[in-house]
C-alpha positions as CSV (number, residue, x, y, z in Angstrom):
1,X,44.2,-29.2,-53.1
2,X,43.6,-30.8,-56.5
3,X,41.8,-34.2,-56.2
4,X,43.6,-37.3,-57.4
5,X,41.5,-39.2,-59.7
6,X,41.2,-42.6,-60.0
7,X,43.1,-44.1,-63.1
8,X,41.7,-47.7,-63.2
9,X,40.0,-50.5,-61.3
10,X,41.8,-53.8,-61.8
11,X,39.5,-57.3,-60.7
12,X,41.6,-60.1,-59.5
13,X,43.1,-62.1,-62.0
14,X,43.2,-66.4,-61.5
15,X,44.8,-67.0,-58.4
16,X,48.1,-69.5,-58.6
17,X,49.6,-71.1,-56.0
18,X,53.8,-69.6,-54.9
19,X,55.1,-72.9,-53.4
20,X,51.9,-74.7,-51.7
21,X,51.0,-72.5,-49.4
22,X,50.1,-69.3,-50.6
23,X,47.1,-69.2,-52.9
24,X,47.7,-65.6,-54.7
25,X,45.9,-63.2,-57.3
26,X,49.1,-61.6,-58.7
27,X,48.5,-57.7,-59.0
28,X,52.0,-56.2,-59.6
29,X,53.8,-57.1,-62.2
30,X,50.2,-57.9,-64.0
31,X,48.6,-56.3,-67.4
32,X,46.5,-53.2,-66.7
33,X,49.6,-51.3,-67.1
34,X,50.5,-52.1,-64.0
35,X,53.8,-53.0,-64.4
36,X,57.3,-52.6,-62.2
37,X,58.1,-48.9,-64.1
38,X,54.4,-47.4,-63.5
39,X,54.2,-48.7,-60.1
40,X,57.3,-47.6,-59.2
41,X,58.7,-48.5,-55.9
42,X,56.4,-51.1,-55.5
43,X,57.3,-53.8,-58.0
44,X,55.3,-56.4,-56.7
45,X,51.8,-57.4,-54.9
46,X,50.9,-61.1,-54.7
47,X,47.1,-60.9,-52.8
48,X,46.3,-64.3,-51.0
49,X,42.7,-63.6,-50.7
50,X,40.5,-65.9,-48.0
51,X,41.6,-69.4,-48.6
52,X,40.6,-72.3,-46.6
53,X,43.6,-74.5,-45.7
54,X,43.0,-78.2,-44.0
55,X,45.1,-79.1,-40.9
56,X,48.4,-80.7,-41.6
57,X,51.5,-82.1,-39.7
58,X,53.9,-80.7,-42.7
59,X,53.8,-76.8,-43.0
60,X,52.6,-75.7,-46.4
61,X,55.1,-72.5,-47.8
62,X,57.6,-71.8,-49.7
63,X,61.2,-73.3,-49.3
64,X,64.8,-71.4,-49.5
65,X,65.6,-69.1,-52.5
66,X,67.4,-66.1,-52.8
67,X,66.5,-62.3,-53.3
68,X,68.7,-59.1,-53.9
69,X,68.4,-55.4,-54.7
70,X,64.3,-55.2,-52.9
71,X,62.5,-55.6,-49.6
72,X,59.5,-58.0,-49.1
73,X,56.4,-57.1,-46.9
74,X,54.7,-59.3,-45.7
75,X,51.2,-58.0,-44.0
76,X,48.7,-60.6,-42.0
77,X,45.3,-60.1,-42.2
78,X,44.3,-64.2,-41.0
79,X,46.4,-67.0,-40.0
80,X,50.1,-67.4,-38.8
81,X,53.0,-67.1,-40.9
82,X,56.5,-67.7,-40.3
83,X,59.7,-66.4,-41.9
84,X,63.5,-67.4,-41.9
85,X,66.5,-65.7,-43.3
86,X,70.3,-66.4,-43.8
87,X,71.0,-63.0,-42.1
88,X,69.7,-64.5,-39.1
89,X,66.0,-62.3,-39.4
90,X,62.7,-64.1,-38.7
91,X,60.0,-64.7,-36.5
92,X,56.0,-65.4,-36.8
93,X,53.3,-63.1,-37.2
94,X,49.7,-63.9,-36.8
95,X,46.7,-61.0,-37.6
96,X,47.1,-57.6,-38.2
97,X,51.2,-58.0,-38.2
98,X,53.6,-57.4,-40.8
99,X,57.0,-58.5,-41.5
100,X,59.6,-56.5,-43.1
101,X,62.8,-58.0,-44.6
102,X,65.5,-56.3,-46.4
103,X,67.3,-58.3,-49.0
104,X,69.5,-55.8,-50.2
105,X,73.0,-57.4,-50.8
106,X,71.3,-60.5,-50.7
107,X,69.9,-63.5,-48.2
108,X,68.3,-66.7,-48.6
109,X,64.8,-66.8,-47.6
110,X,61.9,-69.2,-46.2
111,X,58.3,-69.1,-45.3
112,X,55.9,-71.5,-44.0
113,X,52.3,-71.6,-42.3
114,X,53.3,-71.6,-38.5
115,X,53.5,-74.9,-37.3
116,X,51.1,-75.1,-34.8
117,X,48.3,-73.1,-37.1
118,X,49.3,-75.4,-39.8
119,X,48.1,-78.5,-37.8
120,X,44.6,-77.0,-37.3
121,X,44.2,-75.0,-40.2
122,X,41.9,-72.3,-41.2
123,X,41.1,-69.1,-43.2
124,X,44.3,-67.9,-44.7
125,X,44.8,-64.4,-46.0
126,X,48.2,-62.2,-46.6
127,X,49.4,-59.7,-48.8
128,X,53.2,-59.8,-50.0
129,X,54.4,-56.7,-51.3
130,X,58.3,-56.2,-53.0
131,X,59.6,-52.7,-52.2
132,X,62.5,-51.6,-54.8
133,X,65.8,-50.2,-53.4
134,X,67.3,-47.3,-54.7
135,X,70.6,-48.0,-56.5
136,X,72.5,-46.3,-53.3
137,X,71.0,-48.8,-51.3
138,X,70.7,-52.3,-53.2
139,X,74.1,-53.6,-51.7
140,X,73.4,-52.4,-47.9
141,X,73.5,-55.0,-45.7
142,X,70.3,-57.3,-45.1
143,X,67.7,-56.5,-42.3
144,X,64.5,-57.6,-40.7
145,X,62.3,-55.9,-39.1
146,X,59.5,-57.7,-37.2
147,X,56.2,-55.5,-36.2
148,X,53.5,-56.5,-34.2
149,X,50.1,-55.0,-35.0
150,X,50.3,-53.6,-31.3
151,X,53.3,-51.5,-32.2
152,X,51.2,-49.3,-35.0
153,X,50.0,-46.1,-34.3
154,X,46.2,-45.2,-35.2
155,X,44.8,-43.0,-36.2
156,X,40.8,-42.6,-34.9
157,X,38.1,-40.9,-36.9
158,X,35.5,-42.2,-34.5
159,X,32.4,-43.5,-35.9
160,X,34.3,-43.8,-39.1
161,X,36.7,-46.2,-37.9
162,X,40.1,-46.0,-37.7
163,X,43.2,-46.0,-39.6
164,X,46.3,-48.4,-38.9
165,X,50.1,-47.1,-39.6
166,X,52.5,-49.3,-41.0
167,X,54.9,-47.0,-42.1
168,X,55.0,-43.7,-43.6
169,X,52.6,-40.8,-41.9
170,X,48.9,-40.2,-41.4
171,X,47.4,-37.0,-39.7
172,X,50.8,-36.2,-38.5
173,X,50.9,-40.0,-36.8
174,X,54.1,-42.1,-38.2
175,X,54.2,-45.7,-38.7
176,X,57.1,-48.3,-37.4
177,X,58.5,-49.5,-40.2
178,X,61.8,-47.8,-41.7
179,X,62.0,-47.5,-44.9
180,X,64.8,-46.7,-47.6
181,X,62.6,-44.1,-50.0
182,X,59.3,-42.5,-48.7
183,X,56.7,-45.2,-48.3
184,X,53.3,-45.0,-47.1
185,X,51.6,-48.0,-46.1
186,X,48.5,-48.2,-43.6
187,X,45.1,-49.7,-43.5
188,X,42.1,-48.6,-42.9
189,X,39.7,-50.2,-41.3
190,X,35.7,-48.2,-41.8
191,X,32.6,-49.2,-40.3
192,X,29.8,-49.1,-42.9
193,X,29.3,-45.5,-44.3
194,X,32.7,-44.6,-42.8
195,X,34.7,-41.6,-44.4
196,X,38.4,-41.0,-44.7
197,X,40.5,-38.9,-46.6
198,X,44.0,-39.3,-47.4
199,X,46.6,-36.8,-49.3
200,X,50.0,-38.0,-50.7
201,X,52.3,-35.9,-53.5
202,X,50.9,-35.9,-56.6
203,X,53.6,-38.0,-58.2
204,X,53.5,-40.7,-55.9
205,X,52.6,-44.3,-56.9
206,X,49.5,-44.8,-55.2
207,X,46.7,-47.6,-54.7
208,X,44.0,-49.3,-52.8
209,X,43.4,-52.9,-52.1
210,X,40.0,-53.7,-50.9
211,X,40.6,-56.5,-48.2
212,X,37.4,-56.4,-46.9
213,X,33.8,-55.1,-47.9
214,X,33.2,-52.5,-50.7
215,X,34.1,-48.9,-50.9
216,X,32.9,-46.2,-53.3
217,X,36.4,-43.7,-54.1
218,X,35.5,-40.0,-54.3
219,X,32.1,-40.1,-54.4
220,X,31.7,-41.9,-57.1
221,X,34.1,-45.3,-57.9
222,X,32.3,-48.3,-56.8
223,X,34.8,-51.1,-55.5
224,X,34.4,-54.4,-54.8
225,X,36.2,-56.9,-52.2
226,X,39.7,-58.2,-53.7
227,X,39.7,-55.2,-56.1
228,X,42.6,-53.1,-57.1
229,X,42.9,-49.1,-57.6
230,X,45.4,-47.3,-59.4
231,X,45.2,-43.7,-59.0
232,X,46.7,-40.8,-61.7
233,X,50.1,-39.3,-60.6
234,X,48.8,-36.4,-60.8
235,X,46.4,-34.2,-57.8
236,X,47.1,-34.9,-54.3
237,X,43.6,-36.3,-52.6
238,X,41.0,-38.5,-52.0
239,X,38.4,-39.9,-49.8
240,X,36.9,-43.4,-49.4
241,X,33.6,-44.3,-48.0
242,X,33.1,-47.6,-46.6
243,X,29.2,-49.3,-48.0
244,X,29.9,-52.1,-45.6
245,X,32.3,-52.9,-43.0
246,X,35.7,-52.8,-44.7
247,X,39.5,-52.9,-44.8
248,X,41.8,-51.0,-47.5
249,X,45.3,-51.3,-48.0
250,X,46.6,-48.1,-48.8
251,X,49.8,-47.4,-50.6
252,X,51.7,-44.4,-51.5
253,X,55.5,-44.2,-52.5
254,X,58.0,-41.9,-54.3
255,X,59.1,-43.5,-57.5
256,X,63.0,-44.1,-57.6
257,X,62.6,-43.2,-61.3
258,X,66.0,-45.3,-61.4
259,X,66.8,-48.5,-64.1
260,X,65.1,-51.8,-63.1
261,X,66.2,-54.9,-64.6
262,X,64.6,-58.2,-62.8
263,X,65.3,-61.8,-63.1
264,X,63.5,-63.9,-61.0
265,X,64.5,-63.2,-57.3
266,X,66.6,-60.5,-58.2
267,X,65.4,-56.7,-58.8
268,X,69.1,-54.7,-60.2
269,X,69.8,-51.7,-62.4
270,X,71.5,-54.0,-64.7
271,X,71.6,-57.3,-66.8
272,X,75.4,-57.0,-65.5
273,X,74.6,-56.9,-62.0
274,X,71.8,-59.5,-62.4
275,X,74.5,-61.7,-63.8
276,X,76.1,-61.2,-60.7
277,X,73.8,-61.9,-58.4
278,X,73.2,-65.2,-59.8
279,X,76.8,-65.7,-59.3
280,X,76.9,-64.8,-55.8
281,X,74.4,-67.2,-55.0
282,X,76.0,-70.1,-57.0
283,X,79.1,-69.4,-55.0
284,X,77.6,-69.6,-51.6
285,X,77.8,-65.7,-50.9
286,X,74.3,-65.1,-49.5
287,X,74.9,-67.5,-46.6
288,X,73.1,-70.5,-45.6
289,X,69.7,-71.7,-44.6
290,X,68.9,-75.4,-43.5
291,X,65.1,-76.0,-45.7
């Protein structure tokens, strides 16, 4: 099996701030060619590394606005966040949860530091992804799909670590989520000096995001905490090794290898269709959510 190199190590660029409560280092769609086409399904990563928040009474987050035509994943690696949709989806999640909300035809969308972790405050850190919908799909009907982190399978490689499924497959072990195109999504989590290897089609769009600690990639790709890695789409495997204590997100997807024209919240095959999303909205069809 033909080893898939490493194609480039991205730093994190300035974080910004998406509403006030999500402090992120914006990844996908960034320079370092890693924009929605070669990235392909995954057309966006907003990283909130560790952030400090202070207590308040009024949850910090982001209020309602629309999306069509994608998914949004959220993962939780510290803190409580919680999510509301016109479709009726939402729910909280604290650490090691993810939430998984369909768009599709189109929702309104909220979310906010939980309430009660908002008063206290803390440590803060969260990874949003946007997952693209193939054409067949972009007008299905919005879903949600909340998954707790006790609801993963794992994976053990014993003094390794372990490796956490959120959806796709690992060493013949499947993850919760559904999904629309193949995706693979898991973390693993290595104790220092740690090995695992991972093998996805050669053509897939696939990553690393350091969460925690360092890794070196195939013997010989140092990577540092809040680091991204883009892999070639070409040879099927890799291994990490773990130099301290750390957690990877790992991502791996089929590219729809479809037309993608984005506006804003909306991720279509056309400028047409974009028109009409904005439409929809401005006409009430994506429901309604109380701010």
């Amino acid at each position: 099996m033909a080893i898939k190199k490493v194609e480039i190590i991205v730093p994190p660029r300035e974080p910004h701030f998406v509403g006030d409560g999500f402090r992120v280092h914006n990844f996908i769609p960034g320079g370092f060619r890693l924009d929605m086409k070669r990235m392909d399904p995954f057309i966006m990563l907003d990283y909130n590394s560790k952030f400090h928040f202070s207590g308040t009474d009024k949850p910090r987050g982001v209020g309602v606005h629309p999306h069509r035509g994608f998914e949004t994943v959220t993962i939780a690696y510290q803190g409580r966040v919680e999510h509301g949709d016109s479709s009726g989806g939402g729910g909280i999640i604290g650490e090691g949860d993810v939430q998984w909300m369909t768009a599709a035809s189109g929702v309104l969308h909220k979310e906010f530091h939980e309430t009660e972790w908002a008063k206290k405050g803390g440590i803060f850190q969260m990874v949003q992804l946007w997952i693209n919908l193939p054409t067949k799909d972009k007008m299905s009907p919005p879903k949600y799909q909340a998954i707790k982190n006790s609801e993963m399978n794992t994976v053990d490689l014993g003094e390794n670590g372990f490796v956490e499924i959120i959806s796709g497959e690992y060493q013949s072990e499947k993850g919760p989520a559904s999904t629309f195109s193949p995706i693979n999504m898991m973390n693993a989590k290595l104790k220092k000096n740690g090995r695992a290897d991972f093998s996805f089609p050669a053509n897939f769009s696939t990553a690393l995001l350091v969460i925690e600690g360092s890794i070196t990639v195939n013997d010989n790709e140092k990577v540092l905490t809040d680091h991204f890695v883009l892999f070639e789409n070409e040879g099927e495997a890799f291994q990490i090794e773990a130099t301290e204590d750390s957690v990877v997100l790992v991502l791996s997807g089929q590219p729809l290898n479809e037309p993608i024209f984005s506006h804003g919240p909306f991720v279509m095959n056309s400028k047409q269709e974009i028109i009409q999303a904005f439409d929809d909205f401005n006409t009430g069809k994506f429901g309604y959510l109380e701010d």
